[in-house]
LODRENTOR-299208 format. One record per residue (C-alpha): residue in three letters; z, x, y. Coordinates in steps of 0.1 Angstrom, whole numbers, plus 2048, in hexadecimal, padded with zeros to 3 digits. Layout:
N
AlaZXY
...
END
This chain:
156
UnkF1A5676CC
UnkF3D5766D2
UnkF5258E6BC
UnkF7658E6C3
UnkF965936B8
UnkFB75846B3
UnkFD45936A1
UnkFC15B269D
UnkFA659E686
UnkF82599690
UnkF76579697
UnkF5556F6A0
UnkF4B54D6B5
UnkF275426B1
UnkF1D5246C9
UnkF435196C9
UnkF485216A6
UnkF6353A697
UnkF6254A67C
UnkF7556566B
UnkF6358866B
UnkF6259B64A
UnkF455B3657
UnkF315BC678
UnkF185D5679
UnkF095E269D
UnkEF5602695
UnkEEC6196B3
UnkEF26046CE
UnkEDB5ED6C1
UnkEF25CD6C3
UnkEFB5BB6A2
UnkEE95B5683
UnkEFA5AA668
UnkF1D598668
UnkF2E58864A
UnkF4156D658
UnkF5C553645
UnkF6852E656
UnkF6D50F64F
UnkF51503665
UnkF2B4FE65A
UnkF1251766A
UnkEF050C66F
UnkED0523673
UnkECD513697
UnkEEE525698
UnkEE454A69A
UnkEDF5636B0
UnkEB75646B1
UnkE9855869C
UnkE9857B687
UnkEBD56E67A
UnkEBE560655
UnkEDA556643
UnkEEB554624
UnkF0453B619
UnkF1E53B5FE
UnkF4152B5FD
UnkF6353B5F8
UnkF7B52B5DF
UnkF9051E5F8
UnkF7050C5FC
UnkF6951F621
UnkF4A523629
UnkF4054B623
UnkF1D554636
UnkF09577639
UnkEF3573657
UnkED9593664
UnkEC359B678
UnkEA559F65C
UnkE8F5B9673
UnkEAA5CF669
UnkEA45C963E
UnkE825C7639
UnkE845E4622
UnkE5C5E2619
UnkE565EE63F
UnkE5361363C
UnkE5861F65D
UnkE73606665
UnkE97606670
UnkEAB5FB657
UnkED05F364C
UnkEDB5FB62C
UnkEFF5E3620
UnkF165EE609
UnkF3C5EF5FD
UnkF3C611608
UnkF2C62761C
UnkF2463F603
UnkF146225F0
UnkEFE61960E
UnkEF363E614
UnkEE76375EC
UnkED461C5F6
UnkEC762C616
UnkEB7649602
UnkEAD6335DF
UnkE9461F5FB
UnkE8864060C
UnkE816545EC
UnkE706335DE
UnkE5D62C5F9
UnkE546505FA
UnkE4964F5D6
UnkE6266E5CC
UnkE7066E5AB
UnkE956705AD
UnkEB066D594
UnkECF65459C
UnkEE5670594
UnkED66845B6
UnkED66695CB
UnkEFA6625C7
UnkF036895CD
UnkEEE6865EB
UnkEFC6695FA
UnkF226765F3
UnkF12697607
UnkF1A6A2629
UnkEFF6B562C
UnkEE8696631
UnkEDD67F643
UnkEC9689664
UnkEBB667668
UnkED6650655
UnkEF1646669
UnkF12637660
UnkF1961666D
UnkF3A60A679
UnkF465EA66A
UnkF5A5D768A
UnkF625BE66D
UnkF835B965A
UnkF765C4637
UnkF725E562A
UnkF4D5E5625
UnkF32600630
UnkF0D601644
UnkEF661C647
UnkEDA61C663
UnkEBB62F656
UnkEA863667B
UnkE8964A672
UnkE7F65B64E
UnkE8C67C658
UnkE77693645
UnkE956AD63E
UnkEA6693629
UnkE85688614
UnkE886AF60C
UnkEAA6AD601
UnkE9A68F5E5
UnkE826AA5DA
END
């Protein structure tokens, strides 16, 4: 795999593919692991970076083909002590998810109302880290690296 870019737009070329780059997440050094990619040529499973990859196909309706393709270690969300990657249209929207999945999977009751003033906070997120999207679209990541106990007392 190879992310480039011509005309100041990112590209990505997979086994001598191109396709168009509408996101690419790399949290922490860790390399990529999701990309949403657009072309005009078919990608095939065989295509992807590793066997942890899965992929998701839709079609665009100039009838290009439109594919979301991850690196699935990083969302299995039923893992508890997992890394994880949270997608959104905006970061403040991934935060949201970030903290719905630790306060569920913590069993705290908290209202939808206070989770969306936390993730607009500053004050968070020791252990949720924004994600910078090397893509062309304005979408968002967040990279939850450890259940931070500090932030499980802001859901009290």
């Amino acid at each position: 795999m190879q992310f480039f870019e011509f005309n100041h737009q990112a590209f990505v070329r997979l086994n001598g593919k191109e396709y168009f780059c509408h996101a690419a997440f790399s949290p922490s050094y860790r390399g990529y692991v999701f990309f949403t990619l657009q072309g005009q040529t078919a990608l095939a499973k065989e295509d992807l970076p590793g066997k942890s990859w899965q992929l998701i196909h839709t079609r665009a309706k100039d009838r290009s083909h439109i594919y979301s393709i991850y690196d699935q270690s990083y969302f299995e969300y039923e893992k508890r002590e997992a890394e994880l990657v949270f997608v959104a249209p905006t970061v403040y929207g991934a935060k949201y998810l970030a903290l719905k999945h630790l306060a569920r999977n913590n069993r705290l009751n908290v209202s939808d109302a206070r989770l969306t003033m936390l993730s607009r906070s500053d004050q968070l997120l020791s252990g949720i880290e924004d994600v910078t999207n090397r893509g062309n679209m304005e979408i968002a990541a967040v990279y939850l690296k450890r259940i931070d106990y500090r932030v499980l007392d802001l859901l009290k």
